[in-house]
Biopython code that builds the backbone (N, CA, C, O; Angstrom):
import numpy as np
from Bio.PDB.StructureBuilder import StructureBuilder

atoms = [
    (1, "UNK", "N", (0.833, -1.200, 0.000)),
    (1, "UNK", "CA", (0.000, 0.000, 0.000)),
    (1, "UNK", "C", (0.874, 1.259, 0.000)),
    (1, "UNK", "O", (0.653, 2.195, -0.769)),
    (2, "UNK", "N", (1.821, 1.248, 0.845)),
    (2, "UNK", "CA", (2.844, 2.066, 0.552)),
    (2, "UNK", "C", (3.669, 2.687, -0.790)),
    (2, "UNK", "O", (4.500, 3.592, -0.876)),
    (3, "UNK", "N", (3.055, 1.780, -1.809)),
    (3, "UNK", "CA", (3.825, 2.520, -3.223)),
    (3, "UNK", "C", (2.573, 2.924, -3.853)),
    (3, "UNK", "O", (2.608, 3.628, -4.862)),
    (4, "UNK", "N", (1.406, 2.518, -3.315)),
    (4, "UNK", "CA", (0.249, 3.381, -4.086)),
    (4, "UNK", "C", (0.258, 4.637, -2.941)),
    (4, "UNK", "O", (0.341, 5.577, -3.732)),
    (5, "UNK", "N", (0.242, 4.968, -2.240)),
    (5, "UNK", "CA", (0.124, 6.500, -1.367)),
    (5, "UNK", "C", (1.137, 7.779, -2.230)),
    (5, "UNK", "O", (0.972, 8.958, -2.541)),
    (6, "UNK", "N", (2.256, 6.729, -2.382)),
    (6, "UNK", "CA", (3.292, 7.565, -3.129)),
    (6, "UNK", "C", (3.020, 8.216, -4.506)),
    (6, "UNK", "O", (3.245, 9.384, -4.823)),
    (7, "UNK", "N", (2.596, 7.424, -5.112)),
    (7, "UNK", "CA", (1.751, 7.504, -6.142)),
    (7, "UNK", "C", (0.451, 8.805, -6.073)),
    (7, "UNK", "O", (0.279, 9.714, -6.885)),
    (8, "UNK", "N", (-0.210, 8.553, -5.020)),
    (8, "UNK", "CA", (-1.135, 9.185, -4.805)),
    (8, "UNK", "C", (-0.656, 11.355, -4.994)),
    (8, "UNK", "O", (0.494, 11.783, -4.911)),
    (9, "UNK", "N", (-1.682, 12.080, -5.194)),
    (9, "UNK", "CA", (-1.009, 13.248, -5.294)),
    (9, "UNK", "C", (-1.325, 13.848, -3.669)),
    (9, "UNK", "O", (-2.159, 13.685, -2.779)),
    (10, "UNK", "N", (0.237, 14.844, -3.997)),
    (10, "UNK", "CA", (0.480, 15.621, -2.512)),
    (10, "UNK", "C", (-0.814, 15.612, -1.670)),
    (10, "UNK", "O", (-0.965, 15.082, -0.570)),
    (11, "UNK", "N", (-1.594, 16.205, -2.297)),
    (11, "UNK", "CA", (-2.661, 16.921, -1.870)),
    (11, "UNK", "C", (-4.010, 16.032, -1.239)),
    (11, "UNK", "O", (-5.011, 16.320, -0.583)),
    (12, "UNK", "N", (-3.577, 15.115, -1.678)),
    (12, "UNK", "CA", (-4.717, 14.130, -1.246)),
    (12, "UNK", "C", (-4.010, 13.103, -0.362)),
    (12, "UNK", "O", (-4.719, 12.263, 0.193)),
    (13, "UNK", "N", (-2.448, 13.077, -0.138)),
    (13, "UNK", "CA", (-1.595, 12.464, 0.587)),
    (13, "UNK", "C", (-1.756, 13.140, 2.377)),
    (13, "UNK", "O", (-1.711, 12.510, 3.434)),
    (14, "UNK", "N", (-1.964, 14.756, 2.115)),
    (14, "UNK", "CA", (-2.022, 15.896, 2.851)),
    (14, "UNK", "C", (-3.625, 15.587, 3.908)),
    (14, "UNK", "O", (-3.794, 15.493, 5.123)),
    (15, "UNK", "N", (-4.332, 15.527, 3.020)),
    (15, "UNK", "CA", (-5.947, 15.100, 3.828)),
    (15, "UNK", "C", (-5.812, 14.001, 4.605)),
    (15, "UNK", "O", (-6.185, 13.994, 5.778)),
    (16, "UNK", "N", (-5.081, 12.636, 3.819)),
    (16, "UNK", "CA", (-4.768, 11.401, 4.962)),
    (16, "UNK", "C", (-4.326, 11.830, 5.909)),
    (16, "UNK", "O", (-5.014, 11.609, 6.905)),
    (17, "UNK", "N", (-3.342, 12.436, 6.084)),
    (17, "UNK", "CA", (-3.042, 12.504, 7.108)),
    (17, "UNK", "C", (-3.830, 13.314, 8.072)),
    (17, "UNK", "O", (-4.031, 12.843, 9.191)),
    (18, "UNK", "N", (-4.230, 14.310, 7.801)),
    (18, "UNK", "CA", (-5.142, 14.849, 8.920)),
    (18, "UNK", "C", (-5.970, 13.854, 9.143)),
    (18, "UNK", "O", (-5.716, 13.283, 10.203)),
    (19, "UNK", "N", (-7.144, 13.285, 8.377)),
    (19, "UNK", "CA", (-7.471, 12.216, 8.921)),
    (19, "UNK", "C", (-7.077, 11.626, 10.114)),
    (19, "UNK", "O", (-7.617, 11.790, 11.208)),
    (20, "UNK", "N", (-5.775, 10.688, 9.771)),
    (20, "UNK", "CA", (-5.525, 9.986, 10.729)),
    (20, "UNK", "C", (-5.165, 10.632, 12.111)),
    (20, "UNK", "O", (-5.433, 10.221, 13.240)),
    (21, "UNK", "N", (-4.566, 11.622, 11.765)),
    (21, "UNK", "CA", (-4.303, 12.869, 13.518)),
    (21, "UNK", "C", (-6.078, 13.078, 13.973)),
    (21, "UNK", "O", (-6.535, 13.230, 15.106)),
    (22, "UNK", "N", (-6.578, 13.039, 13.084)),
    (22, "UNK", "CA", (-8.116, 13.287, 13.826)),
    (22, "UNK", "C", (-8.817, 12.076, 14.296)),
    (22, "UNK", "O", (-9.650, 12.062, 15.202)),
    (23, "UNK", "N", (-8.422, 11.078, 13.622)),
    (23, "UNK", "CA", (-8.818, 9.091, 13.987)),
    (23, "UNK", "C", (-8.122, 8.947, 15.444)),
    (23, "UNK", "O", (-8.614, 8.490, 16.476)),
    (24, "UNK", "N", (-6.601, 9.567, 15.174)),
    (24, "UNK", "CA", (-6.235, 9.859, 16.625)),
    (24, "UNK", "C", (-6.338, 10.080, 17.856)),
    (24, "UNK", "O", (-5.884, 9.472, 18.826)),
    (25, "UNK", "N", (-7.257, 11.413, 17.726)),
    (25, "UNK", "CA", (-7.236, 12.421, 18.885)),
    (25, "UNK", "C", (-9.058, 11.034, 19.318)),
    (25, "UNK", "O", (-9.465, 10.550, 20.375)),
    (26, "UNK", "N", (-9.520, 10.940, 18.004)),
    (26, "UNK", "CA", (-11.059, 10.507, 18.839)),
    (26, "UNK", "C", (-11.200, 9.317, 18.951)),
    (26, "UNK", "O", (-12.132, 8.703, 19.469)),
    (27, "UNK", "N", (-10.096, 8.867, 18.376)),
    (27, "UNK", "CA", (-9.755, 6.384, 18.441)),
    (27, "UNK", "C", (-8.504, 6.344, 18.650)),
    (27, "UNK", "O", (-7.891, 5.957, 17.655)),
    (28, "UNK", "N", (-7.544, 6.703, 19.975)),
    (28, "UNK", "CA", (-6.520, 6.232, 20.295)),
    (28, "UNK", "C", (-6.443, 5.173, 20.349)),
    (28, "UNK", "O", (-7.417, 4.520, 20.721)),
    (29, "UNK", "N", (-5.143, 4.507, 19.966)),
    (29, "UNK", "CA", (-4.760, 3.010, 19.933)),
    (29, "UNK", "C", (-4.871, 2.413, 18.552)),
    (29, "UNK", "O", (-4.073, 1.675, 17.973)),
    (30, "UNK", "N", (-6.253, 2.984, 18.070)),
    (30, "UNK", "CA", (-6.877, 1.850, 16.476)),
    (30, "UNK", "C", (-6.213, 2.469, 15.197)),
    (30, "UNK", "O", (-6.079, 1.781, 14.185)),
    (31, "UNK", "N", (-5.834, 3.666, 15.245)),
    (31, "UNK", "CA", (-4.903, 4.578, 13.911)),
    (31, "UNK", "C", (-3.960, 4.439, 13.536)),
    (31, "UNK", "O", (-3.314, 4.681, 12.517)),
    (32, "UNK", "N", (-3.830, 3.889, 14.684)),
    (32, "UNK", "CA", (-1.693, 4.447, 15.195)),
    (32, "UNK", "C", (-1.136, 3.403, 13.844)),
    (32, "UNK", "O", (-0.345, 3.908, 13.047)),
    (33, "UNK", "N", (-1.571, 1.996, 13.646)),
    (33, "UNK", "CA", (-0.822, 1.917, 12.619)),
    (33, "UNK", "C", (-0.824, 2.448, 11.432)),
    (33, "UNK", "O", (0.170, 2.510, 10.709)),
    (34, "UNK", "N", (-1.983, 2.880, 11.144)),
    (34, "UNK", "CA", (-2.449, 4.290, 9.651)),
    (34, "UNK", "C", (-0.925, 4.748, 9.723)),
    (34, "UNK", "O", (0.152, 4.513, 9.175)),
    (35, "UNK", "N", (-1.649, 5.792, 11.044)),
    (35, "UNK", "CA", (-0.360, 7.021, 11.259)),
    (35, "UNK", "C", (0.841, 6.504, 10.742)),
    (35, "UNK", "O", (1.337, 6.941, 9.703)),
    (36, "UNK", "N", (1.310, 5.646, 11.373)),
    (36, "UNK", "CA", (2.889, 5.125, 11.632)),
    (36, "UNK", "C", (3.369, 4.688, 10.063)),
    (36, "UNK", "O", (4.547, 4.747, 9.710)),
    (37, "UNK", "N", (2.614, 4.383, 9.459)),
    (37, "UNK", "CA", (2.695, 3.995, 7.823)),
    (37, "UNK", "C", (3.043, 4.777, 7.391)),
    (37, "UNK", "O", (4.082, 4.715, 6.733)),
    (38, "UNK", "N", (2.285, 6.012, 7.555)),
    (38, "UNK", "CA", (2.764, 7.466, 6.651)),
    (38, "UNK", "C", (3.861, 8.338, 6.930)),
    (38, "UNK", "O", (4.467, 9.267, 6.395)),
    (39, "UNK", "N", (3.882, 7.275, 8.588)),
    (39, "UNK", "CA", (4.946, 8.785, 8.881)),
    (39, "UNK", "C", (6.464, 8.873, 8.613)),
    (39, "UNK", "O", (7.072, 9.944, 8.578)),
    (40, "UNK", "N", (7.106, 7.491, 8.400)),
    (40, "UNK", "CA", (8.286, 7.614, 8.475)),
    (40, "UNK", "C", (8.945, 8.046, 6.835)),
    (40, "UNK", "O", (10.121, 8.249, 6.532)),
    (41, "UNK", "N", (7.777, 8.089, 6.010)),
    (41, "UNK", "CA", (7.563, 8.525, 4.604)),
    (41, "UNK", "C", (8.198, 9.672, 4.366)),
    (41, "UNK", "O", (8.138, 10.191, 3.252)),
]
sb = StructureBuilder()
sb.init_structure("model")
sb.init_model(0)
sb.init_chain("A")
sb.init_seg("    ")
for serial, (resi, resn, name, xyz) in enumerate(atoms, 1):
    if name == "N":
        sb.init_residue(resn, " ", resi, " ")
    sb.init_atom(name, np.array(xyz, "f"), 0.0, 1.0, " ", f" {name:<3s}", serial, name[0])
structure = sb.get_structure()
């Protein structure tokens, strides 16, 4: 999944992630691997 995100454009790369900081703040624990996927990107 990681080489389709890349793929994916900035801008819609940009929304995931808020997403997941917002899956975050209101489903701690269940995101974190989302997050952690994108982040070391």
């Amino acid at each position: 999944m990681a080489f389709r995100l890349r793929s994916v454009s900035l801008r819609r790369r940009l929304a995931m992630v808020i997403a997941c900081r917002a899956a975050l703040e209101t489903a701690p624990g269940l995101p974190i691997a989302i997050d952690r996927s994108s982040g070391p990107d």
